[in-house]
N, C-alpha and C positions, 0 to 999 in steps of 0.2 A: 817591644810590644809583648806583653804578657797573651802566653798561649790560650785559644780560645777555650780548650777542656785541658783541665788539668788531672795526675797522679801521684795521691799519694799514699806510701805503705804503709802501717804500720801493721804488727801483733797479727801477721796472717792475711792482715784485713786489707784490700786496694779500693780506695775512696777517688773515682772519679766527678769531678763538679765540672759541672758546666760553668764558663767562667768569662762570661758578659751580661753582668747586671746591671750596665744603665741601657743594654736593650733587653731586661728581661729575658736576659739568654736565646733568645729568636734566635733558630738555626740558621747557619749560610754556609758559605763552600768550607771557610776553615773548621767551623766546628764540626762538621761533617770528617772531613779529614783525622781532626785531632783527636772525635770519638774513639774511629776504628783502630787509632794507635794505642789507643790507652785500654783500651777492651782486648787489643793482640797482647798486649803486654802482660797485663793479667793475663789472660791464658797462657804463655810462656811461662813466668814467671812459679818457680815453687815457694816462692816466701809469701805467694797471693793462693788461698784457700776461700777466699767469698770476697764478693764486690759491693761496694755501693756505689748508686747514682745518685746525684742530688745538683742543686743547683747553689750559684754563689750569689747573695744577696737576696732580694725579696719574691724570688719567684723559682719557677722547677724547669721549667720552657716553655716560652708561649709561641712553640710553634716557629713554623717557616716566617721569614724576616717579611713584612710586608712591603719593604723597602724593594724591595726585588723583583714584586708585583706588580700588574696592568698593563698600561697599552705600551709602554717603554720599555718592557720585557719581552724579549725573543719568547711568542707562543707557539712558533713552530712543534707540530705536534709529535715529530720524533725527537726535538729538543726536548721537551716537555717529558716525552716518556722516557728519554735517557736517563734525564735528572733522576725521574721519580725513581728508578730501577737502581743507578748507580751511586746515587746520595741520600737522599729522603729514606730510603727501602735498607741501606746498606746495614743499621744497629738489627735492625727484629730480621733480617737474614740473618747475622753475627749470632742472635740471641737461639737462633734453634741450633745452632751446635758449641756453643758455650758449655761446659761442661758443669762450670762451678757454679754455687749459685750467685744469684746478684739483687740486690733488693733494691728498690726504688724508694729514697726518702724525699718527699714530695714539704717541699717549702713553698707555699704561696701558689701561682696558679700551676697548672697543667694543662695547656690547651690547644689543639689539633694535634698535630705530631709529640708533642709535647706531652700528652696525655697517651698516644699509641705508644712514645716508649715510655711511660712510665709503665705500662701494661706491660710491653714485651719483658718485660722483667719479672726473676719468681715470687716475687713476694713485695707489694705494697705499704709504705708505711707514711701516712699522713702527718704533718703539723697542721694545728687546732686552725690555721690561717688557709688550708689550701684550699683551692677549687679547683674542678674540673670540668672541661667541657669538649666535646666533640664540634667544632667553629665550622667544619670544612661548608655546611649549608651553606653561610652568610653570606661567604666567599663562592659561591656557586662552581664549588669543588668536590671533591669527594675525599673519602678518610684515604690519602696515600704510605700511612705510616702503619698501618694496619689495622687499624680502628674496627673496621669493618669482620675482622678476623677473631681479633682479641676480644672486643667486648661482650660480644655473645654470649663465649665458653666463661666469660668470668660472672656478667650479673643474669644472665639468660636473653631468646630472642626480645621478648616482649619490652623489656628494661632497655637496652638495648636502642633498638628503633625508636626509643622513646627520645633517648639522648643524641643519637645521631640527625633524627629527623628535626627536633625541634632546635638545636645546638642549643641549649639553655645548658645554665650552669649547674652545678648542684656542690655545696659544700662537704668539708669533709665529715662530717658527721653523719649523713645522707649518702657519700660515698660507702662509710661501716655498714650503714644500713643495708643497702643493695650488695656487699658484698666485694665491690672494687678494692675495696683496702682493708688489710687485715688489722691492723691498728690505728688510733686517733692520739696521738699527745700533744702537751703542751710545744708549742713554736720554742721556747727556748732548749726546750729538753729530747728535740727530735734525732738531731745526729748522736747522742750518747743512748739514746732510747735503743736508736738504729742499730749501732756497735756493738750494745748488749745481745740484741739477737745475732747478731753475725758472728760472735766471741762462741757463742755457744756451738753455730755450726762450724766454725773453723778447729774448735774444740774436738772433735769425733773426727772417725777416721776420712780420712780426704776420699778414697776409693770407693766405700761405702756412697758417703755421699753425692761423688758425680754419676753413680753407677745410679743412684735410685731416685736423683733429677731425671736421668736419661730415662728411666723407666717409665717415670710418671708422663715425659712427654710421648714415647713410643705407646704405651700402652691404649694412648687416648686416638689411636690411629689402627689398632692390632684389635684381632676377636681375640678372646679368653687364652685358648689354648696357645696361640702364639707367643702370648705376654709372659703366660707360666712357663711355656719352654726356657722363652730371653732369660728370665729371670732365673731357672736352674741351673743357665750357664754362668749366669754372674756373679752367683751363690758358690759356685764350684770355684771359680777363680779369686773371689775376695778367702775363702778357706787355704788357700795356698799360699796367703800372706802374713806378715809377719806382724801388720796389723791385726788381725784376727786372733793370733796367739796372745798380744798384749794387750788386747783388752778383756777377754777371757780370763787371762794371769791378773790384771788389775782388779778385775772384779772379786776373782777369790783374796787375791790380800787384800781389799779394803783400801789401795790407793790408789791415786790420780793415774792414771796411761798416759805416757807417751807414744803417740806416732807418728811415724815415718811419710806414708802416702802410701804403703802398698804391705 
């Protein structure tokens, strides 16, 4: 049986896909499982400097498997909140102390959890085919993937409540609009679209990098003067490395740097 997420390296880059497309990748216990290996892995891993997510065949994740749902499901309510805690909850926990960044290439739908971790990720990239929706209403559920967390800080409250409340969908173009995804291209040209941005951060120095994802998330939790202090000790410690020297040294001669990670 082919694993339900899979990992692959190349050029820096760790390309996880979700990897059940005749159920449109709907979460269950293995992909749950197979997620957080493949996300531990990159992080371990120093031949991985940026992630993508994405899904295999014609969708991105629609979500918890409905198969698993209603009255033939254990609804016990500390069942229910185990789940939600230790399975559902387990990538956008992962996702606040991931260090590297990870970008979400969004193939076809996105929807309930599906769409929380397309969010929990730093950076959003649509093909021309995607949609999104917040479903948890229909299902007279609520956003347990963090829907309720993440969409706010990305298109505002108002926008927001609009998607949750009403779970309507809204296309990717509509998604650039509001601000959920930083780019729209064509479906065939999304993963190479995707790799091109990820080449460029994998490109610059790795320390740099994870230092000023961290920053960006700490900062949005910290008053002023906290965020400047963090930030002059992290300024102190990337000058002590040998990244620092060689791209300073690259710049004055005029060619390409090489780095290390520190």
């Amino acid at each position: 049986m082919a694993d339900a997420v899979v990992l692959d390296v190349q050029d820096d880059i760790g390309t996880i896909t979700f990897n059940r497309p005749e159920k449109r990748n709907a979460l269950t216990a293995e992909i749950y499982k197979d997620l957080a290996e493949c996300v531990n892995e990159c992080r371990d891993r120093e031949d991985v400097r940026v992630a993508i997510l994405t899904g295999a065949g014609k969708a991105f994740c629609a979500g918890g498997d409905l198969s698993g749902m209603g009255s033939h499901a254990d609804n016990r309510a500390h069942v229910t909140k185990q789940h939600i805690w230790e399975d559902v909850q387990a990538f956008p926990k992962m996702m606040a102390t991931f260090d590297k960044p990870i970008i979400a290439a969004v193939n076809g739908a996105a929807t309930g959890a599906g769409m929380d971790y397309a969010m929990a990720c730093d950076i959003r990239v649509a093909g021309q085919s995607a949609k999104f929706a917040e479903t948890y209403a229909r299902l007279g559920l609520l956003p347990g993937g963090g829907g309720a967390y993440f969409l706010p800080r990305l298109v505002g409250k108002s926008q927001a409540l609009e998607l949750l409340l009403t779970a309507e969908f809204i296309d990717a173009d509509r998604a650039l609009e509001i601000g959920l995804v930083n780019h729209v291209f064509p479906d065939a040209e999304l993963l190479d679209k995707t790799r091109a941005i990820a080449t460029k951060i994998a490109a610059l120095p790795p320390f740099s990098i994870r230092h000023i994802k961290r920053m960006v998330h700490n900062c949005a939790q910290v008053e002023l003067a906290t965020a400047l202090d963090l930030v002059s000790s992290h300024i102190a410690i990337a000058k002590g490395g040998e990244d620092h020297l060689e791209a300073v040294a690259a710049f004055k001669e005029k060619r390409a740097a090489t780095f290390k990670g520190f």
